[in-house]
MDAnalysis code that builds the backbone (N, CA, C; Angstrom):
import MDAnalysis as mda
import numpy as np

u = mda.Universe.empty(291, n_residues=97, atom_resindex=np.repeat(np.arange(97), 3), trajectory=True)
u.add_TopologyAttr("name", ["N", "CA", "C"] * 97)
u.add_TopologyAttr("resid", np.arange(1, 98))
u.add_TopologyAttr("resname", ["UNK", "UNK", "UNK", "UNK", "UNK", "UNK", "UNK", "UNK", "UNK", "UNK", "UNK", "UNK", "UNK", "UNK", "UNK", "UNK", "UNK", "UNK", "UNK", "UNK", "UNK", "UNK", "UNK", "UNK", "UNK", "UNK", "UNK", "UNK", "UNK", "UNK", "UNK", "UNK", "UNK", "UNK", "UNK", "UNK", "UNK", "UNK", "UNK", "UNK", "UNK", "UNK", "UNK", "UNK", "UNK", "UNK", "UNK", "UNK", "UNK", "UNK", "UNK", "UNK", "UNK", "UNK", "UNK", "UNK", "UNK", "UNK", "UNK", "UNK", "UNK", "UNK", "UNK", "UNK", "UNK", "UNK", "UNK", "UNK", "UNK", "UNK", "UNK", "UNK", "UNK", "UNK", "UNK", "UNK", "UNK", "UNK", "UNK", "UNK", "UNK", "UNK", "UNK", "UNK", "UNK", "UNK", "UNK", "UNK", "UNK", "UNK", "UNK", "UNK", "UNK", "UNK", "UNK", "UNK", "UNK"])
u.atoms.positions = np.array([
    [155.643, 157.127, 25.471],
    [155.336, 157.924, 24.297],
    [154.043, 157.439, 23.684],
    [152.981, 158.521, 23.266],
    [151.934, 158.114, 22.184],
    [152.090, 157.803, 21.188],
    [151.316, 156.351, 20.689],
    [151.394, 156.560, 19.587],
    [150.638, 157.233, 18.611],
    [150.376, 157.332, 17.213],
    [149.923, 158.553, 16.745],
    [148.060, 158.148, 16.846],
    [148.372, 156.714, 17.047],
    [146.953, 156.227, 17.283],
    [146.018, 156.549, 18.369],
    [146.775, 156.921, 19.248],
    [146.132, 157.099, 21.030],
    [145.210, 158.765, 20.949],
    [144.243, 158.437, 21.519],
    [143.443, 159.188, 20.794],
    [143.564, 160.478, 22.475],
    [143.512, 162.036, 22.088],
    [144.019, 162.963, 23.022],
    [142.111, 163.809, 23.057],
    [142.182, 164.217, 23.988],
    [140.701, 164.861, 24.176],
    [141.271, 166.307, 23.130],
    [140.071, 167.321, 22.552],
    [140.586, 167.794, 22.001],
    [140.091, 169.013, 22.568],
    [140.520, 170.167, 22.485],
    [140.005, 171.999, 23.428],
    [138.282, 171.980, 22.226],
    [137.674, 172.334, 23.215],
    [136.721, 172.834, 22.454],
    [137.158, 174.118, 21.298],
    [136.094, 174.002, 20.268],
    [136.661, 174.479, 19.266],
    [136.184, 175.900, 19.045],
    [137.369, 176.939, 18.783],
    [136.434, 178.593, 19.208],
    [135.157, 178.517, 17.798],
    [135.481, 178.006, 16.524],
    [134.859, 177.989, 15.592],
    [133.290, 177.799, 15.958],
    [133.165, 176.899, 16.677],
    [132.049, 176.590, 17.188],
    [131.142, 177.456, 17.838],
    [131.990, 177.886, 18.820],
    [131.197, 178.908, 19.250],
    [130.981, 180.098, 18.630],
    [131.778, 180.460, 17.813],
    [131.310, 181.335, 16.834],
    [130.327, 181.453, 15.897],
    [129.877, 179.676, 15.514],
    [129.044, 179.344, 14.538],
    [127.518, 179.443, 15.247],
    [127.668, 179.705, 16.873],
    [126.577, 179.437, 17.509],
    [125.982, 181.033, 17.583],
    [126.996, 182.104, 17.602],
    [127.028, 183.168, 17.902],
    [126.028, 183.770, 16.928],
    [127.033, 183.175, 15.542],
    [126.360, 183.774, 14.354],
    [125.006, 183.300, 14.061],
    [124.652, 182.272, 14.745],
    [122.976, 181.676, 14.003],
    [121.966, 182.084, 14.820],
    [122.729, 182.812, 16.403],
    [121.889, 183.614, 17.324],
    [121.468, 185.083, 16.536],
    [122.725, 185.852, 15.857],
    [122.487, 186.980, 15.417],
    [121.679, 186.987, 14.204],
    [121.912, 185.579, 13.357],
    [121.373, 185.595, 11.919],
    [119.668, 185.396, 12.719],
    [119.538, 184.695, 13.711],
    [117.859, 184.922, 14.365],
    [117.014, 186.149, 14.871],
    [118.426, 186.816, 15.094],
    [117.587, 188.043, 15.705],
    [117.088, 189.002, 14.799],
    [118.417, 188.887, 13.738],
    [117.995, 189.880, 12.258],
    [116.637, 189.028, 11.610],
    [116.222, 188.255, 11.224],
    [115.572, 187.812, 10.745],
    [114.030, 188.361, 11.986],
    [114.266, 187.852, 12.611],
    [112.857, 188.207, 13.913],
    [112.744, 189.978, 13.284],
    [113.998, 190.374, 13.560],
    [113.620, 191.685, 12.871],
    [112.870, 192.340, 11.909],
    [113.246, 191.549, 10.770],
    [112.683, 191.874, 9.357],
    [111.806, 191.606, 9.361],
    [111.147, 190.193, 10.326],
    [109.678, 190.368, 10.154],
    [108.786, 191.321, 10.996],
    [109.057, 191.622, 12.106],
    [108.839, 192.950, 12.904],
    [108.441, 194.400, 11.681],
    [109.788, 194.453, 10.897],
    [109.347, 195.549, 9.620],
    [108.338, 195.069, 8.930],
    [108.209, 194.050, 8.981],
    [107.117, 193.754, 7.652],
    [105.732, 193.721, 8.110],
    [105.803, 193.086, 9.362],
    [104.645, 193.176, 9.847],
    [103.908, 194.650, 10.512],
    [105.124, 195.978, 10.280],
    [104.651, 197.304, 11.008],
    [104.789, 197.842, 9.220],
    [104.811, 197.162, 8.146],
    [104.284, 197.553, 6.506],
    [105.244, 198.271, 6.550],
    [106.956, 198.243, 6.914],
    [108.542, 199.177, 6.527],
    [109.013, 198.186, 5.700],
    [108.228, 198.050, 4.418],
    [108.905, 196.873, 3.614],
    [110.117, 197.134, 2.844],
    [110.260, 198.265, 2.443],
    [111.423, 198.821, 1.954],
    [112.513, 198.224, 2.805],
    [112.841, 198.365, 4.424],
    [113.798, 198.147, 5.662],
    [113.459, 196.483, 5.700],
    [112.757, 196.100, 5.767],
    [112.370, 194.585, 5.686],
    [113.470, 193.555, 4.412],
    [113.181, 194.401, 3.359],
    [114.022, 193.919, 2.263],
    [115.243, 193.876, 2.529],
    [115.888, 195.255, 2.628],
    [117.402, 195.483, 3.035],
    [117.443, 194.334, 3.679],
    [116.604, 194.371, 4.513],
    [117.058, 192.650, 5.747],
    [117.222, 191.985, 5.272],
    [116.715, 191.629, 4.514],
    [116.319, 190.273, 4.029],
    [117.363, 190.031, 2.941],
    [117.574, 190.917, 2.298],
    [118.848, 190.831, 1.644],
    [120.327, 190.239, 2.213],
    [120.312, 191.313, 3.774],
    [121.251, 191.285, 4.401],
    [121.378, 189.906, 4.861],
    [120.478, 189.412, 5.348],
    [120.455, 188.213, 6.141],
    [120.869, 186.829, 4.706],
    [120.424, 187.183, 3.705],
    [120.751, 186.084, 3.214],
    [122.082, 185.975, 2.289],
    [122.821, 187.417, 2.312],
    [124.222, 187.150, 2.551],
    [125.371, 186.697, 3.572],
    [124.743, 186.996, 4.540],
    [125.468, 186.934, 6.124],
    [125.553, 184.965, 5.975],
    [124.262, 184.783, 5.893],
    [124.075, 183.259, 6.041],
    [124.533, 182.347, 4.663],
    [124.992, 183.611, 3.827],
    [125.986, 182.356, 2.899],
    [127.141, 182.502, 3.171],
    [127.176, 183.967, 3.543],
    [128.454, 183.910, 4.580],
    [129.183, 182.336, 5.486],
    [127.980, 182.099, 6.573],
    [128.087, 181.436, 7.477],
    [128.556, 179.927, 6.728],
    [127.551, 179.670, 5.802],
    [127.830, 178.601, 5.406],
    [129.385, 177.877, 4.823],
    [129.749, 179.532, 3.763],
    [131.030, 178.948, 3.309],
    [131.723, 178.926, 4.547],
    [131.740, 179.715, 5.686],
    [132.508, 179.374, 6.526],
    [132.772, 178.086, 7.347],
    [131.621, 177.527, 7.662],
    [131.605, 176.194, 8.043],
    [131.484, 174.953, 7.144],
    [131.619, 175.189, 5.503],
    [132.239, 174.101, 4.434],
    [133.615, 174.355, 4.913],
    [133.909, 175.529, 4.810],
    [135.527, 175.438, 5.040],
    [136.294, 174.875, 6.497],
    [135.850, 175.032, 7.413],
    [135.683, 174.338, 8.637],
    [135.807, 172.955, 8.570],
    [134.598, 172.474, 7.967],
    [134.261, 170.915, 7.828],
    [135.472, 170.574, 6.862],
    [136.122, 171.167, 5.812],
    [137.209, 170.548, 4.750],
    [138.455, 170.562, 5.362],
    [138.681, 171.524, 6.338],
    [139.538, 171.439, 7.433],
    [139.492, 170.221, 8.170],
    [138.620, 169.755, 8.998],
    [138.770, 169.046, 9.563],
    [138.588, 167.561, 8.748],
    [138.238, 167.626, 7.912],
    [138.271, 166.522, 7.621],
    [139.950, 166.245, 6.837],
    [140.897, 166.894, 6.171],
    [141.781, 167.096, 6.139],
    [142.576, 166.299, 7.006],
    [142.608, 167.013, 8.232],
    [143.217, 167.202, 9.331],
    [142.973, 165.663, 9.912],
    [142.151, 164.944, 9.922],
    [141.719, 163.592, 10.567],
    [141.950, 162.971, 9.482],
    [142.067, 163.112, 8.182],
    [142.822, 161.430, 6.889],
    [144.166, 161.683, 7.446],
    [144.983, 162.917, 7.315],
    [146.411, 162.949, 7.544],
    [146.461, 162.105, 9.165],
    [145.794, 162.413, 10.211],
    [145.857, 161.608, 11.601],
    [146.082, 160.074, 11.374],
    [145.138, 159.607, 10.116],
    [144.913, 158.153, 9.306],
    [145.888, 157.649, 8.916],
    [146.411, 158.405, 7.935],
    [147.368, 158.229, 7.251],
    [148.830, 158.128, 8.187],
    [149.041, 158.912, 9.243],
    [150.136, 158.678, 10.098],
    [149.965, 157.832, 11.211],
    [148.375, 157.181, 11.212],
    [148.371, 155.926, 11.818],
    [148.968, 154.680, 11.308],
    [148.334, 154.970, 9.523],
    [149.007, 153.514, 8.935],
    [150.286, 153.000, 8.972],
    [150.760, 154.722, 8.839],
    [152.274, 154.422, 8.469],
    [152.909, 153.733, 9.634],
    [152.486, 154.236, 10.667],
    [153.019, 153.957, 12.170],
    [152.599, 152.250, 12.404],
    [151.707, 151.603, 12.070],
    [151.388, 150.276, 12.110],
    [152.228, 149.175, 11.135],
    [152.144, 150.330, 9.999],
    [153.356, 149.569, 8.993],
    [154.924, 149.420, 9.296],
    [155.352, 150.344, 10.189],
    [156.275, 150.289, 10.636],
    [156.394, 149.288, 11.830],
    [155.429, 149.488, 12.385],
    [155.972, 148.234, 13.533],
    [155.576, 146.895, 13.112],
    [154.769, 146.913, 12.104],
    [154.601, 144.986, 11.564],
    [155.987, 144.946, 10.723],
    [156.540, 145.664, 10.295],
    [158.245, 145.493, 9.749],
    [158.637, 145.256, 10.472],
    [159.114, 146.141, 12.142],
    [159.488, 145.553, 12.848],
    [159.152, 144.572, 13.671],
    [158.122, 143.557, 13.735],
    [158.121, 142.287, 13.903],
    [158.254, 140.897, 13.312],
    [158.192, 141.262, 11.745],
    [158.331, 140.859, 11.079],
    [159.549, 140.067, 10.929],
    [160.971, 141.365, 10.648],
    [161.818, 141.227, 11.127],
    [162.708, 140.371, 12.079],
    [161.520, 141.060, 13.348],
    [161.977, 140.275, 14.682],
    [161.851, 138.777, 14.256],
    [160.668, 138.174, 13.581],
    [159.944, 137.207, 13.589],
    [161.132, 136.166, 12.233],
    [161.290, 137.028, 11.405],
    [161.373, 136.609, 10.003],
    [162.707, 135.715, 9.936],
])
């Protein structure tokens, strides 16, 4: 049996690739808008530019929330390490005492 300490490889994470997806598309829109701006469709340029810099706060809260996840997720791993160490120095203790 593992203990909670033994460390397991982990699946790559779909988040990730999603985050890669989105900073490909947030590039292409952007290449875009300057394409409008530079053919003087500044009106369509703006919209972009608008667009793009919601999308990408988009992105961001998504990957704070990501990162608070995981970091979450790895104190509790911590925390059920300690406990698990505390438990077996009782039981040697014990054994010992």
């Amino acid at each position: 049996s593992l203990s909670p300490t033994a460390r397991k490889e982990e699946p790559v994470v779909k988040a990730d690739l999603t985050r890669e997806q989105n900073i490909h598309f947030l590039r292409v829109m952007e290449e875009y808008r300057m394409k409008c701006d530079a053919e003087g469709n500044y009106l369509h340029a703006q919209q972009f530019l608008q667009h793009v810099r919601c999308l990408r706060q988009e992105e961001e809260t998504r990957q704070l929330k990501i990162a608070k996840t995981r970091h979450l997720r790895d104190k509790c791993k911590i925390i059920e390490a300690h406990e698990y160490q505390y438990l077996e120095f009782n039981k040697c203790k014990r054994y010992l005492g």
